[in-house]
Structure formats: structure tokens, C-alpha cells
ZADO-1210 file (C-alpha; in nm, 4 decimals, padded with zeros to 6 digits):
<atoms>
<atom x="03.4566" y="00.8955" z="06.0344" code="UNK" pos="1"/>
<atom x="03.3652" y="00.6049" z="06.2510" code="UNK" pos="2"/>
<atom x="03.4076" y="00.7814" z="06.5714" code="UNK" pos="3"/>
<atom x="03.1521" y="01.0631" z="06.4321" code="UNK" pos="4"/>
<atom x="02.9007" y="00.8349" z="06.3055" code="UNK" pos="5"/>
<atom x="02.9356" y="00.6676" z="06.7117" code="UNK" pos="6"/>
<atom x="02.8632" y="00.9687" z="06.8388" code="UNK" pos="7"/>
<atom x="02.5947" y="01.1399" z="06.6813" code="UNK" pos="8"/>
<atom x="02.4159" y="00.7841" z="06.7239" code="UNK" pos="9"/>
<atom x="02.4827" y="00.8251" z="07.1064" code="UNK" pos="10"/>
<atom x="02.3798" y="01.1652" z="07.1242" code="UNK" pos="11"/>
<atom x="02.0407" y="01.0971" z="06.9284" code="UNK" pos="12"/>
<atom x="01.9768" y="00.7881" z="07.1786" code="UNK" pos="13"/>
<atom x="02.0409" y="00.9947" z="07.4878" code="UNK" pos="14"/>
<atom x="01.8273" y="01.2398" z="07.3593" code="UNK" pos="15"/>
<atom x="01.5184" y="00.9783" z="07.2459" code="UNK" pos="16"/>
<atom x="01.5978" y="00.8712" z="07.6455" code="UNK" pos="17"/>
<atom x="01.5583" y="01.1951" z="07.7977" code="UNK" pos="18"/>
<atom x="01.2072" y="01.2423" z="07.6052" code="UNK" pos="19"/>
<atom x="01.0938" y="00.9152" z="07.6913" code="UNK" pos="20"/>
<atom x="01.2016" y="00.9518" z="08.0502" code="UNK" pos="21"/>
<atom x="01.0278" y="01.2799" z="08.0892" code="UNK" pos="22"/>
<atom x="00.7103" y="01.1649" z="07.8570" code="UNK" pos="23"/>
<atom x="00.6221" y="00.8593" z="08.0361" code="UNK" pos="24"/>
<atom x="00.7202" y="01.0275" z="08.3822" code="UNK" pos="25"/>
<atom x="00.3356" y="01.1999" z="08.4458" code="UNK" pos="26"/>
<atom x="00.1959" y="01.3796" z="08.7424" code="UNK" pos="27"/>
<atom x="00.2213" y="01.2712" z="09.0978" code="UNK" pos="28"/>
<atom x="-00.1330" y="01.2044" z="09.2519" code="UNK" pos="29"/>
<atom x="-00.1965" y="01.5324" z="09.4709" code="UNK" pos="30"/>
<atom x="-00.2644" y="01.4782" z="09.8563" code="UNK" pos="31"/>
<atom x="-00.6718" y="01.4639" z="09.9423" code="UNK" pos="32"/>
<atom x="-00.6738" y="01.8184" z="10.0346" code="UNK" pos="33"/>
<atom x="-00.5281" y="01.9271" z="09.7193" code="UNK" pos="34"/>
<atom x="-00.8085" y="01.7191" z="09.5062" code="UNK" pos="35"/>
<atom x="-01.0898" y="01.8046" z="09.7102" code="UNK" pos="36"/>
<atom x="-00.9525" y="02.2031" z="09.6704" code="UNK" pos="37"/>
<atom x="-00.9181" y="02.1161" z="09.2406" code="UNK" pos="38"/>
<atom x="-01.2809" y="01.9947" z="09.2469" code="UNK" pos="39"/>
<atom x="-01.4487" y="02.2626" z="09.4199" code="UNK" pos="40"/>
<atom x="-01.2540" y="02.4656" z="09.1828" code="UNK" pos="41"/>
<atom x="-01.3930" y="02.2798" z="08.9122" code="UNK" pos="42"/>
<atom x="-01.7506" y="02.2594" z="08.9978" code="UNK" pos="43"/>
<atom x="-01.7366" y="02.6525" z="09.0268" code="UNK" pos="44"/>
<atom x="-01.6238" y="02.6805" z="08.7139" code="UNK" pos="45"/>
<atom x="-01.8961" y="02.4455" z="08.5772" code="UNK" pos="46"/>
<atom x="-02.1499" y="02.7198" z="08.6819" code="UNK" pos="47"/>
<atom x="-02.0219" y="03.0138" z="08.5665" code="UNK" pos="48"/>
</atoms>
């Protein structure tokens, strides 16, 4: 029974892990030719 309770409690943590990993992981800051690209992309839409 022991052994069960062990490893559902291990399972849950590496689960809670892999969320937290992948929450707190975020974008990467795009190169300055990709944000000067997303802005003019932006601005356009702004217009329409």
C-alpha cells in the first residue's frame, strides 16, 4: 500500500515540475530584425 501511496506522490510531483518548468520557461527575446518586422506588423494593423 505504501509503495502505491510513494508513487502516485512522485508521479503528481513530477508532473507539478513539468508545468512549472514549462510555465515559468517564457519566450526567448527575438533578434532586432524580427522585432522591428512584429512592429511594423503591428502598426499596420493599428490602421486598418
Amino acid at each position: 500500500m505504501w509503495i502505491l501511496i510513494l508513487e502516485a506522490m512522485a508521479a503528481f510531483f513530477l508532473l507539478a515540475f513539468i508545468v512549472w518548468w514549462t510555465m515559468y520557461a517564457g519566450r526567448k527575446p527575438a533578434p532586432p530584425a524580427q522585432k522591428q518586422l512584429e512592429n511594423q506588423q503591428k502598426s499596420t494593423e493599428k490602421l486598418k
